[in-house]
Backbone bond lengths (Angstrom), bond angles and torsions (degrees), N, CA, C in turn:
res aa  C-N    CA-C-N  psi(-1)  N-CA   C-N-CA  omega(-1)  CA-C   N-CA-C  phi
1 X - - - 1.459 - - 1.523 109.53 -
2 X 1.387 122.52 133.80 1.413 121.13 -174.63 1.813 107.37 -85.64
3 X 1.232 91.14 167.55 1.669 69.67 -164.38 2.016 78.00 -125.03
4 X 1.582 80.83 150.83 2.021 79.91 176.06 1.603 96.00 -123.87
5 X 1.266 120.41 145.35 1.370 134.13 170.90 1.703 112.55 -113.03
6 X 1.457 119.77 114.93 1.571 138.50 163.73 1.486 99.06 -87.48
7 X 1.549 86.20 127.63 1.726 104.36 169.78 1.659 101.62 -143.80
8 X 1.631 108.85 77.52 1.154 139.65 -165.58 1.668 104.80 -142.23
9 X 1.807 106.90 103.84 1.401 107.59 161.24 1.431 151.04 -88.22
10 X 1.722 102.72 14.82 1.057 117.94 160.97 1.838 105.54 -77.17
11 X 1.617 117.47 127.95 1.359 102.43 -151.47 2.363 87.75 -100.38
12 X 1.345 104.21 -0.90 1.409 97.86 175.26 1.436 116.02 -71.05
13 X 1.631 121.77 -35.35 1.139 145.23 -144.24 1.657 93.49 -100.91
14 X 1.503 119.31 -56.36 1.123 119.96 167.27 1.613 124.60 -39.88
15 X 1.106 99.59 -62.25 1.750 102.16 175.16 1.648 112.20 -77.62
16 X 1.370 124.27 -28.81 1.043 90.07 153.34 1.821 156.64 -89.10
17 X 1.620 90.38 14.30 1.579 115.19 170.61 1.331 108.78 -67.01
18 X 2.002 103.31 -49.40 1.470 118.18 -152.05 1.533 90.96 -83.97
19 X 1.113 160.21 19.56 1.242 166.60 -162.96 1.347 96.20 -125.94
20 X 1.595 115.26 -73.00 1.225 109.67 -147.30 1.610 99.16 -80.76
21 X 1.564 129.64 -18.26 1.813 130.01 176.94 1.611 89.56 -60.65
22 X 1.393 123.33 -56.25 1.168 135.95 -151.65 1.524 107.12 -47.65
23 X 1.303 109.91 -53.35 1.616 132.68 150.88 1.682 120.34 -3.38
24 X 1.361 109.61 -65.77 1.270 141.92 161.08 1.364 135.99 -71.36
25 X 1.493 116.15 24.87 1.697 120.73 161.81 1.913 87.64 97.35
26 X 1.034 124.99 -7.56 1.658 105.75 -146.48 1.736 107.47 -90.16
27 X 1.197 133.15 156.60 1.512 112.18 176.86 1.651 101.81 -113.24
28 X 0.972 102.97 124.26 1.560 110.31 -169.04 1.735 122.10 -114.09
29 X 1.110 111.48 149.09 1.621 132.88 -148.04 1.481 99.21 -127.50
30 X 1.506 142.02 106.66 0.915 144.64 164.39 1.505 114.91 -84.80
31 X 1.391 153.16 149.21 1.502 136.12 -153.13 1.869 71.66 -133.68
32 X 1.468 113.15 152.26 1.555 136.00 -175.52 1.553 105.25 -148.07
33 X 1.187 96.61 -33.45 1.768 82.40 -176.68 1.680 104.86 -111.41
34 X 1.383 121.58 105.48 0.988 124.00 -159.33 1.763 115.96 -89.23
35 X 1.360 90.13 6.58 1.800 118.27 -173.70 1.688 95.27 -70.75
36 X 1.536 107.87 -57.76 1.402 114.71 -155.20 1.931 106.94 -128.54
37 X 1.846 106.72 59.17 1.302 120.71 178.83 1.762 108.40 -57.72
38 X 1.247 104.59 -17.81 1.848 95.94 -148.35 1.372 73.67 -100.84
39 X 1.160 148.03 -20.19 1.473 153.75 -153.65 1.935 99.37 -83.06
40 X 1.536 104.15 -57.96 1.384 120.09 173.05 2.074 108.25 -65.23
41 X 1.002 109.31 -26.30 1.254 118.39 -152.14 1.698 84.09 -73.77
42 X 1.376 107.29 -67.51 1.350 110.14 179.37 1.828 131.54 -53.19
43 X 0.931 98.16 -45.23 1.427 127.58 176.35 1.812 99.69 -59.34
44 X 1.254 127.23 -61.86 1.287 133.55 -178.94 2.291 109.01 -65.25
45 X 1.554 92.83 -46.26 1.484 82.35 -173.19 1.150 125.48 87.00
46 X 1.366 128.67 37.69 1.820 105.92 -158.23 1.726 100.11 -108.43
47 X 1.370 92.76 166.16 1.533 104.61 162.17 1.110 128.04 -55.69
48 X 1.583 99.94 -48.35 1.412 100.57 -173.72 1.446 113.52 -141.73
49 X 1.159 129.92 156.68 1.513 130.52 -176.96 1.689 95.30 -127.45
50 X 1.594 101.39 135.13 1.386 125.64 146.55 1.700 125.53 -88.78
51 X 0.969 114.14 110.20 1.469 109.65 -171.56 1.813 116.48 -131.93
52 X 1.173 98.39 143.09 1.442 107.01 -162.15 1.482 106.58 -92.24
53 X 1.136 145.86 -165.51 1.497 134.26 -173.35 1.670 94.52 -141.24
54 X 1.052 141.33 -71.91 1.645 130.79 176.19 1.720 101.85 -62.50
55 X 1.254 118.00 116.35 1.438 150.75 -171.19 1.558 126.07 -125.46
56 X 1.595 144.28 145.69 0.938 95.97 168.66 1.558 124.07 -91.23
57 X 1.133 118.42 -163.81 2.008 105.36 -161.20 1.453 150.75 72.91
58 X 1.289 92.58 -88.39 1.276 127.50 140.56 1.420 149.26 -102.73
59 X 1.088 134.36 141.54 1.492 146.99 -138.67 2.182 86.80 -89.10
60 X 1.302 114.65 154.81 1.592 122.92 160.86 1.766 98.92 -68.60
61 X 1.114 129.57 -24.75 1.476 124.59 161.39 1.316 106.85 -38.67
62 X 1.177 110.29 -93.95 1.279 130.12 171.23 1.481 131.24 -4.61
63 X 1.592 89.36 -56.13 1.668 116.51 -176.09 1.807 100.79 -70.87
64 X 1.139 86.76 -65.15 1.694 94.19 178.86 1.824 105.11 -40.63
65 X 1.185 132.06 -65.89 1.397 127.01 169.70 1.119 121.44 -38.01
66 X 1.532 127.90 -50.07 1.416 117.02 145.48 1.801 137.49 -19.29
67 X 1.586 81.76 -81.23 1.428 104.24 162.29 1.484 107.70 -19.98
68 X 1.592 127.46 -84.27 1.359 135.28 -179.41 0.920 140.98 -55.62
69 X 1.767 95.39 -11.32 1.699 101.96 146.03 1.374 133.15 -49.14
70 X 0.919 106.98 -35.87 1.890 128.55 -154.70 1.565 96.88 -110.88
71 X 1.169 117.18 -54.14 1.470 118.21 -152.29 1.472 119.02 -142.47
72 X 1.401 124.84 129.96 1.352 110.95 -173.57 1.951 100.69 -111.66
73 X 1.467 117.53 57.04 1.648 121.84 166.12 1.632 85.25 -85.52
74 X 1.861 77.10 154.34 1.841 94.90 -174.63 1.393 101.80 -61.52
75 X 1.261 112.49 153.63 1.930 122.90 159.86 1.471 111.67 -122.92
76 X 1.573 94.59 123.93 1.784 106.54 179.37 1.816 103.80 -89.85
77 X 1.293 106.01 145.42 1.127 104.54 -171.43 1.885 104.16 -93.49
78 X 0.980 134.95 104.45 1.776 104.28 168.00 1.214 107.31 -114.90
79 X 1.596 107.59 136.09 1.398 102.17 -174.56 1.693 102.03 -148.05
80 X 1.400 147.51 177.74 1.233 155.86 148.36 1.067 112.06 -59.87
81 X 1.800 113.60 -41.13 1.190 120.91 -164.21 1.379 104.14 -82.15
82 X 1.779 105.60 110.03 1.925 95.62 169.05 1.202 114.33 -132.10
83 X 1.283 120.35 58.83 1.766 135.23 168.39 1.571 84.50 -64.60
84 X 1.836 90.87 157.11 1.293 96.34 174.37 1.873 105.34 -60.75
85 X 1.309 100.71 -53.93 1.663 104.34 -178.95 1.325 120.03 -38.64
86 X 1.419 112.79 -23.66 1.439 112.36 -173.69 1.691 103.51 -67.70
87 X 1.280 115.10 -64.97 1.449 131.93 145.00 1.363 110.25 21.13
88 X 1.224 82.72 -95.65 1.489 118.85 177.17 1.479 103.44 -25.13
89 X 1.107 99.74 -94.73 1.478 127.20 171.80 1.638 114.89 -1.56
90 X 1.696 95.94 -70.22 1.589 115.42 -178.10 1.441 93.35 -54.58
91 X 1.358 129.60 -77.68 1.554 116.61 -164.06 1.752 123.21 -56.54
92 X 1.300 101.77 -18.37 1.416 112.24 177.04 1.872 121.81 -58.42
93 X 1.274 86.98 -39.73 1.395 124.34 -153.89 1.996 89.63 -94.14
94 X 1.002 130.25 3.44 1.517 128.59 -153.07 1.399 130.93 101.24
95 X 0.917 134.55 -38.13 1.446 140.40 -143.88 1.839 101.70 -93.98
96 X 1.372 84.76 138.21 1.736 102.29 -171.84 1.643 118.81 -74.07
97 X 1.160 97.64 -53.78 1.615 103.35 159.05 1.514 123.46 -144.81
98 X 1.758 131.62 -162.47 1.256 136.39 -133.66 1.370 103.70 -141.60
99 X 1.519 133.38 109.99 1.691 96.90 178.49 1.634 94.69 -116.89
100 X 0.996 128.10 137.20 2.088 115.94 165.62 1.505 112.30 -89.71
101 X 1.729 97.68 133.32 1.106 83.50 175.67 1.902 106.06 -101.52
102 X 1.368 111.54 -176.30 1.502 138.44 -43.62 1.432 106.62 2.27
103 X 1.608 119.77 119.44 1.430 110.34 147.29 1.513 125.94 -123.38
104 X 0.893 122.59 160.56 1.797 124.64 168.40 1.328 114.34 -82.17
105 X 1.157 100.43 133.53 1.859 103.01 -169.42 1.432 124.50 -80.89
106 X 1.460 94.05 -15.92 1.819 96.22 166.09 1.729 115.93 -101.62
107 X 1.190 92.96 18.68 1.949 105.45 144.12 0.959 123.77 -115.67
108 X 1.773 127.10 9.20 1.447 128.17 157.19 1.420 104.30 -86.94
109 X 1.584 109.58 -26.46 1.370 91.93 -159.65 1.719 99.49 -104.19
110 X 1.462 127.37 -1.60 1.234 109.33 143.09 1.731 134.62 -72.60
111 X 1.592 104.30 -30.54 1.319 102.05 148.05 1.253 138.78 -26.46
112 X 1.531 108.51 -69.39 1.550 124.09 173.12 1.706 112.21 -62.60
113 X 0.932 111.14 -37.31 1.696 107.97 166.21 1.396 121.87 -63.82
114 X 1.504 121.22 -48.58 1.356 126.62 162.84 1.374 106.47 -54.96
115 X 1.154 154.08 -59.37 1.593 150.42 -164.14 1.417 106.02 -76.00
116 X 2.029 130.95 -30.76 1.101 97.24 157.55 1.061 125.97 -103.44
117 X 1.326 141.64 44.43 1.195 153.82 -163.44 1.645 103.99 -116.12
118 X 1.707 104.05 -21.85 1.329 105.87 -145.76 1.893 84.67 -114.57
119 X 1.647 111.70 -18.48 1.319 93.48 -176.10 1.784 99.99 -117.61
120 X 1.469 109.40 14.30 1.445 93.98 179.44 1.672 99.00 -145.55
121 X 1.172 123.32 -19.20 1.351 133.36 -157.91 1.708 107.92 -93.06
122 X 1.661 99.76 -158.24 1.347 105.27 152.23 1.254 147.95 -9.36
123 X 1.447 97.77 -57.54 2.060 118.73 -172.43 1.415 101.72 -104.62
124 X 1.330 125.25 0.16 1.687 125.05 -175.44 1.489 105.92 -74.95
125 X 1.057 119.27 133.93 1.616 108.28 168.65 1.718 116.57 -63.07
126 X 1.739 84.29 150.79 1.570 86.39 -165.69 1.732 103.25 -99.99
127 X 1.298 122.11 24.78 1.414 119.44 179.10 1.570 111.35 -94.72
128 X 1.458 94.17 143.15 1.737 109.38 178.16 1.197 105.53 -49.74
129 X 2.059 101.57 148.13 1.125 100.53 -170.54 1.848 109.47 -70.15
130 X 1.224 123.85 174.95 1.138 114.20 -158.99 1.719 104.64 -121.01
131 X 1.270 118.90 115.65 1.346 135.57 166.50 1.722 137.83 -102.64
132 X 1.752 96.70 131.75 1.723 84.40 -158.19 1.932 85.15 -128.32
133 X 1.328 85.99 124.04 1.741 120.63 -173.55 1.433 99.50 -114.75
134 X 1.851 101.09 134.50 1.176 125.89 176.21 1.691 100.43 -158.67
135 X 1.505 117.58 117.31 1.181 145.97 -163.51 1.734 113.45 18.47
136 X 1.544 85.94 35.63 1.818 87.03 174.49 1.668 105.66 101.69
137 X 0.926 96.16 32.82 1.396 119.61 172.75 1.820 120.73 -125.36
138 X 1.167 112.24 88.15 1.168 126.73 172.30 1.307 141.87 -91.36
139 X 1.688 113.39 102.40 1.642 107.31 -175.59 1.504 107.88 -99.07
140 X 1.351 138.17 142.84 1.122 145.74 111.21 1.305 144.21 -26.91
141 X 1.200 139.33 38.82 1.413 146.63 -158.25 1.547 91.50 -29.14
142 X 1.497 121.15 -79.71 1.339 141.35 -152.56 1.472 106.94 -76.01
143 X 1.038 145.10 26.31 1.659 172.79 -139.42 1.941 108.21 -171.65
144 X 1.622 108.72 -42.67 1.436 107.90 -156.58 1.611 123.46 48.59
145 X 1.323 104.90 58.35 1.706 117.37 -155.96 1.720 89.38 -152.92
146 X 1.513 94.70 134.79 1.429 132.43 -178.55 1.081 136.24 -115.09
147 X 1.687 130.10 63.69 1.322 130.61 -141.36 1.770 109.93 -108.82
148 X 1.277 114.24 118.62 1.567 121.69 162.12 1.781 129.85 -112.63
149 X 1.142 124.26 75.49 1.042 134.25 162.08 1.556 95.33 110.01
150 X 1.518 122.59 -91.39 1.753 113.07 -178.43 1.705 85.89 -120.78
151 X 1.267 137.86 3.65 1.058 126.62 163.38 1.898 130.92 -77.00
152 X 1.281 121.89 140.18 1.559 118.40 -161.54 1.798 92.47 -132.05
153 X 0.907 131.41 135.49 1.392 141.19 148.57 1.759 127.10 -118.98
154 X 1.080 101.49 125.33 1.698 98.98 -176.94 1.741 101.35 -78.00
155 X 1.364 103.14 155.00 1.334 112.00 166.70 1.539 137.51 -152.12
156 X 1.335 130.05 152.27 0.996 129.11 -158.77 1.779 120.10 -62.48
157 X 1.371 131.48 175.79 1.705 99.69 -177.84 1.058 114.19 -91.94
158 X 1.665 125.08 -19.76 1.353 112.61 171.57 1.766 111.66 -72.76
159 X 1.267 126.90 -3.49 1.438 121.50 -157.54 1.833 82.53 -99.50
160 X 0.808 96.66 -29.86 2.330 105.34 -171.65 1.760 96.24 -80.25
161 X 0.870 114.79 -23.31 1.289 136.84 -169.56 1.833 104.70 -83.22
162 X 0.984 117.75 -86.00 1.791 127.81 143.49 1.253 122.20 -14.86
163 X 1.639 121.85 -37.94 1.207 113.99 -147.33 1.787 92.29 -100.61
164 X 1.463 82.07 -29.52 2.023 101.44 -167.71 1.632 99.00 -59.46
165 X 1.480 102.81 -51.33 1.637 98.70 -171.98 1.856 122.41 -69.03
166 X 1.356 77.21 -8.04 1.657 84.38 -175.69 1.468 115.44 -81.78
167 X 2.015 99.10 -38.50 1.431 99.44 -176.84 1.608 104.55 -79.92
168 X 1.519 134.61 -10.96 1.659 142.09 177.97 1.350 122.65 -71.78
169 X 1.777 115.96 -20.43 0.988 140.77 -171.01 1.739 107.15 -103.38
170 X 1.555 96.96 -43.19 1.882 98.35 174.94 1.364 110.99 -9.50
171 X 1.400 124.17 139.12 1.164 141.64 -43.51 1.262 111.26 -84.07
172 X 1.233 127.09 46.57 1.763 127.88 170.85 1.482 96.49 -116.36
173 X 1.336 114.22 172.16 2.028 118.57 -172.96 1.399 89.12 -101.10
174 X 1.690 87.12 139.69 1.502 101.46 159.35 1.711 105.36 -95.80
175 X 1.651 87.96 116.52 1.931 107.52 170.07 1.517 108.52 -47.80
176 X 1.264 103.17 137.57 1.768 101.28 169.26 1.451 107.04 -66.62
177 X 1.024 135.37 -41.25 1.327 138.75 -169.33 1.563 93.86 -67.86
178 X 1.024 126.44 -63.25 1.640 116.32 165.09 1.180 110.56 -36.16
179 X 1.022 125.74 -66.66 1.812 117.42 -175.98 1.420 123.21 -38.24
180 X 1.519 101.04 -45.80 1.554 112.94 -168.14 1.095 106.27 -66.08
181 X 1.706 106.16 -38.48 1.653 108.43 -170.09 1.674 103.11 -69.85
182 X 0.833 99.90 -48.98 1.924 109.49 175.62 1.804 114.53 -31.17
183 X 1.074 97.05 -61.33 1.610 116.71 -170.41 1.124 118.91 -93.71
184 X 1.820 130.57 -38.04 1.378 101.56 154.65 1.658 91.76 -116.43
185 X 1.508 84.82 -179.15 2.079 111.81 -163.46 2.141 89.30 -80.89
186 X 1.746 98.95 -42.93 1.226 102.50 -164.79 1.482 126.76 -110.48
187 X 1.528 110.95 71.65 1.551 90.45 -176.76 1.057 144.10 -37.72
188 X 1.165 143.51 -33.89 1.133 151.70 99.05 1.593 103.98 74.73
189 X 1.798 92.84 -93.35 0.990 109.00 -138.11 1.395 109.41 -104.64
190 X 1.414 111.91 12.10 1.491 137.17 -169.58 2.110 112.98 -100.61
191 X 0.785 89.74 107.75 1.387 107.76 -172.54 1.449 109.96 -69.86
192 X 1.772 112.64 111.65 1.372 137.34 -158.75 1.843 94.51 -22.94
193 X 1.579 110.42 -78.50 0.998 102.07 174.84 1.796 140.00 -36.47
194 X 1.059 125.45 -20.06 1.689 120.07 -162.33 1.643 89.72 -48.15
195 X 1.316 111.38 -71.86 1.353 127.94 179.45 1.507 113.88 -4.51
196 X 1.297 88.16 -74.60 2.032 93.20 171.62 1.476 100.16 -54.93
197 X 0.979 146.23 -83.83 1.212 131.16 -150.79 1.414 132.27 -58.73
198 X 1.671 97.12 -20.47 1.662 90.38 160.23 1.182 128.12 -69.46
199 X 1.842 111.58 -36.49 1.210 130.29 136.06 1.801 113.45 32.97
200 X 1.589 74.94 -106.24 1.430 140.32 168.19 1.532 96.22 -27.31
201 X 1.479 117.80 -75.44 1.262 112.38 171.18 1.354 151.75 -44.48
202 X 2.061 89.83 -43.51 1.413 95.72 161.27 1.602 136.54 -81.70
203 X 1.412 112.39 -4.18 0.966 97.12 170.80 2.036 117.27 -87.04
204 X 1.312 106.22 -17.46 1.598 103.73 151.85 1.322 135.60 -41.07
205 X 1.457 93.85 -44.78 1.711 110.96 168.63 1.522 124.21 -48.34
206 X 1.606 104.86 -36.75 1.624 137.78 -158.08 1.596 80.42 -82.07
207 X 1.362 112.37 -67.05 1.325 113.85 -154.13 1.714 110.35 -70.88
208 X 1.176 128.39 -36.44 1.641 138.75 145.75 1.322 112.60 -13.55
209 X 1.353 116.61 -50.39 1.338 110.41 -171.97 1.774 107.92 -123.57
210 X 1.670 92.64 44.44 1.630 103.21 165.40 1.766 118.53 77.95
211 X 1.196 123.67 6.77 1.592 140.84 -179.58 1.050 111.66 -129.07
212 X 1.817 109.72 114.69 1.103 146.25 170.62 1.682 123.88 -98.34
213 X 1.754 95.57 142.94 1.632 82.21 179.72 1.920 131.12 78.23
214 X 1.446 93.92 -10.01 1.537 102.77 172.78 1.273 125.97 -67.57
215 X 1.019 118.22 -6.40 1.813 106.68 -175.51 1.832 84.17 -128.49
216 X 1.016 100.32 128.10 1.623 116.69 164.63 1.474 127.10 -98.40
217 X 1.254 115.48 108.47 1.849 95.91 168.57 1.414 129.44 -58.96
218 X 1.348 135.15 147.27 0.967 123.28 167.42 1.335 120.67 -104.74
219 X 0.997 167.59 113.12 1.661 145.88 -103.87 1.420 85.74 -124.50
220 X 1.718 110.85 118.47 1.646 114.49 171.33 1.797 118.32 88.34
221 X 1.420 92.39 -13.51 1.914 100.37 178.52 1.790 104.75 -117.40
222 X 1.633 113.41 -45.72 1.310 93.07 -171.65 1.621 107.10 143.10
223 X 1.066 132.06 -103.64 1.768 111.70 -164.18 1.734 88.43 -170.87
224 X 1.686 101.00 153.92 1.637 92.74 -169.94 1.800 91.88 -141.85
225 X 0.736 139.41 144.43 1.570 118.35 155.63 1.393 117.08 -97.37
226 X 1.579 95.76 160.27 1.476 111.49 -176.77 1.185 105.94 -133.91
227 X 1.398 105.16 137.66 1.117 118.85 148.26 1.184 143.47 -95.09
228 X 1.819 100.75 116.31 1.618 121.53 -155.33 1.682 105.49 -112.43
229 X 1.265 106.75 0.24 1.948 117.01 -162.35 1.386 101.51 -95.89
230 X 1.673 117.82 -41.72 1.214 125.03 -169.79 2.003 123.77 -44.88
């Protein structure tokens, strides 16, 4: 049974989503404590999330970036707000598709059929999941999971992202300018630093699961990995 998660604080709209999915085979997750979403998020598991964009706290932007930390299930956007920018925004930000409300509920729920159809069904690709090993070092791209011996660390997608090209490249340097180009579409608009700080991050990741010293700078070329675990 797929399970759908609403993270919608209008509480009329909520129950009447979670009623009417419910209708339809679906097992559904209403979110109430809007303090601790990523808390429910995990704990529940779902396929798919409906998420609203005015929240309290924090924005469904926000949430959704979260979200894609951990997990890449589709995210429906529903919101009032339908400037084009809003749009924008939602898919920018993660989110798979857009619904406005006023909406009709049997265009949420072809929505929700098209998105899991498209990430688990029919239209999903049918290739193994894909694993990249280096002396017992195992990443999960499609997991965002970092495994060394009985140790596991979750990770963010640009840090799974970083880590992949580093171990694909072993033992040649990954160019920063490669990186940048890799991870965002727009250099542009990426501030000299981000780079370091994912950096920065991944080698926390390294050290989390007991490996030190793995990512090397190369001063003026870019980043190399080593292998220090072996």
């Amino acid at each position: 049974m797929n399970r759908i998660m609403i993270i919608e604080d209008d509480p009329k709209i909520a129950g009447y989503l979670h009623s009417y999915i419910e209708k339809y085979g679906y097992e559904v997750h209403v979110v109430e404590d809007f303090n601790n979403i990523m808390e429910s998020f995990r704990a529940f598991k779902p396929n798919l999330v409906l998420l609203d964009i005015n929240l309290p706290r924090f924005d469904g932007y926000y949430w959704c970036r979260q979200i894609r930390q951990e997990s890449v299930c589709p995210v429906i956007f529903i919101s009032a707000r339908t400037g084009e920018m809003d749009q924008v925004m939602a898919l920018e930000n993660g989110g798979d598709d857009f619904i406005a409300k006023p909406f009709h509920p049997d265009i949420v729920m072809a929505k929700i059929r098209s998105q899991i159809r498209r990430a688990y069904g029919e239209y999903a690709s049918k290739q193994e999941e894909r694993i990249i090993v280096k002396e017992g070092l195992k990443l999960y791209p499609e997991r965002l999971e970092l495994r060394f011996q009985e140790k596991v660390v979750h990770l963010a997608k640009k840090e799974a992202d970083i880590i992949e090209y580093l171990m694909t490249r072993h033992p040649r340097i990954a160019g920063r300018e490669d990186l940048l180009e890799r991870l965002w579409d727009d250099q542009m608009y990426v501030d000299e630093n981000t780079l370091n700080v994912n950096i920065t991050r991944v080698r926390k990741k390294f050290a989390e699961i007991g490996i030190k010293d793995a990512v090397e700078t190369i001063r003026g070329a870019g980043y190399r990995l080593r292998v220090t675990w072996s």
